[in-house]
C-alpha positions as CSV (number, residue, x, y, z in Angstrom):
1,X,179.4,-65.5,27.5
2,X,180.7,-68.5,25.4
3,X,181.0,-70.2,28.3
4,X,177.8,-70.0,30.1
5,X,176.2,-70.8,26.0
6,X,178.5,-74.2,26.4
7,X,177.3,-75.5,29.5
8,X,174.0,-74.7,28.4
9,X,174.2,-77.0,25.2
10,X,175.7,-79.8,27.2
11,X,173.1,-79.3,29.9
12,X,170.3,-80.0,27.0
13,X,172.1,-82.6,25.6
14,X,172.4,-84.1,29.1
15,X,168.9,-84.1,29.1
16,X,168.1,-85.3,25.8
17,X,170.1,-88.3,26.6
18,X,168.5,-89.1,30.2
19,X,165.0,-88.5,28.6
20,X,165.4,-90.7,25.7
21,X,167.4,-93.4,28.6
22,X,164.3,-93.4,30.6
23,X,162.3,-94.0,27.6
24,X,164.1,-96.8,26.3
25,X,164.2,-98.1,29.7
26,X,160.2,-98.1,30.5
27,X,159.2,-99.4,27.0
28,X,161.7,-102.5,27.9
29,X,159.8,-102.6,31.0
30,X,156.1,-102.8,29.6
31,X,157.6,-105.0,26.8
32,X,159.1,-107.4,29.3
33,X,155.8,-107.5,31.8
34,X,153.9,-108.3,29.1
35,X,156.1,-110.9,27.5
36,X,156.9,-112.6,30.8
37,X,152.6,-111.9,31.6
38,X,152.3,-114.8,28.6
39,X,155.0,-116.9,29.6
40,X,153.7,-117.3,33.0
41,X,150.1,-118.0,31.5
42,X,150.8,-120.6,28.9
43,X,153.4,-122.2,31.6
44,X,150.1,-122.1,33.8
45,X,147.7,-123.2,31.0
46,X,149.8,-126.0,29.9
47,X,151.2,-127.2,33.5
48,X,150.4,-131.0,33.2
49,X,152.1,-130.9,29.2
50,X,155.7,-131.2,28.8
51,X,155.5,-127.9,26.9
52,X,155.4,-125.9,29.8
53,X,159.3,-126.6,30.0
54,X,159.6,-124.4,26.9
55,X,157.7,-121.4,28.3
56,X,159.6,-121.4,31.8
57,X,163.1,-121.6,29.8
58,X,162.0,-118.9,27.7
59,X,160.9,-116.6,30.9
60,X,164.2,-117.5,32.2
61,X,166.0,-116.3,28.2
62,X,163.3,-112.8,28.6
63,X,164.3,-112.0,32.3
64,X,168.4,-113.0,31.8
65,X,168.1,-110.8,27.8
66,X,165.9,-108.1,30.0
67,X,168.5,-107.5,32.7
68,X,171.2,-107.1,30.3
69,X,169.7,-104.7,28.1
70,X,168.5,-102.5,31.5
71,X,172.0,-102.9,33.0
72,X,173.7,-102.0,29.6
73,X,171.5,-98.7,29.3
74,X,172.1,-97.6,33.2
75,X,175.2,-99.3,33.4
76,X,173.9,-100.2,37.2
77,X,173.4,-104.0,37.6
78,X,170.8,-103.0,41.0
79,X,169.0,-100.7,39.0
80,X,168.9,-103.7,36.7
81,X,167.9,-106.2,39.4
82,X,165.5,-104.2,40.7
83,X,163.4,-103.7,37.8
84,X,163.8,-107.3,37.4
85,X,162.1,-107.7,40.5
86,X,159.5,-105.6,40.0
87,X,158.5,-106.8,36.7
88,X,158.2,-110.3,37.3
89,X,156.2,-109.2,40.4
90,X,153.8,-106.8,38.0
91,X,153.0,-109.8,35.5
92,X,152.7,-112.5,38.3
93,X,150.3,-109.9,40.1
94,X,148.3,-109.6,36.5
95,X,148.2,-113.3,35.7
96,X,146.7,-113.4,39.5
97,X,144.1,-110.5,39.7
98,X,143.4,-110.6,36.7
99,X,143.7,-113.6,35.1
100,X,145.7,-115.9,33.0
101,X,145.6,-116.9,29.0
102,X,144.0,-120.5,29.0
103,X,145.2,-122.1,25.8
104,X,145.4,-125.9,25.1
105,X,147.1,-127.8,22.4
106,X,144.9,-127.9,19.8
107,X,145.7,-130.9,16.5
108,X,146.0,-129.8,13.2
């Protein structure tokens, strides 16, 4: 009886753990989209400036930080590709269909 009690704990604190992974893992995800969703606007908005250099390098910081945070929590790197992927498809598909931020440099 102790036994079946035992792997009944560890089987909810198996779950516990993959539900609060899975969690972690999906508000990276909408973090990230929407992050990389600005950085893909202001690089578009500000194309002809030299500032667009900054917003590119800074996609390129999100996605490298992103992946390593998702490959840490899964501990698989093509999970962690994968959801790379996808992500930087979902915000270029927003700043698309949707729309981009217009901003412009504006003097103080």
């Amino acid at each position: 009886m102790t036994d079946s009690k035992q792997e009944i704990k560890e089987a909810r604190g198996f779950m516990k753990n993959q539900l609060s992974t899975v969690t972690e893992v999906v508000v990276r995800s909408i973090f990230y989209i929407i992050t990389n969703y600005v950085f893909v606007s202001m690089g578009l908005s500000f194309h002809t400036h030299w500032i667009a250099i900054l917003f590119l390098l800074s996609m390129v910081w999100a996605t490298i930080d992103y992946g390593k945070s998702v490959n840490k929590i899964t501990g698989k790197k093509v999970i962690a590709e994968i959801l790379c992927i996808c992500c930087i498809a979902i915000s270029i598909a927003i700043a698309y269909f949707v729309g981009y931020i217009q901003g412009e440099i504006v003097s103080f």
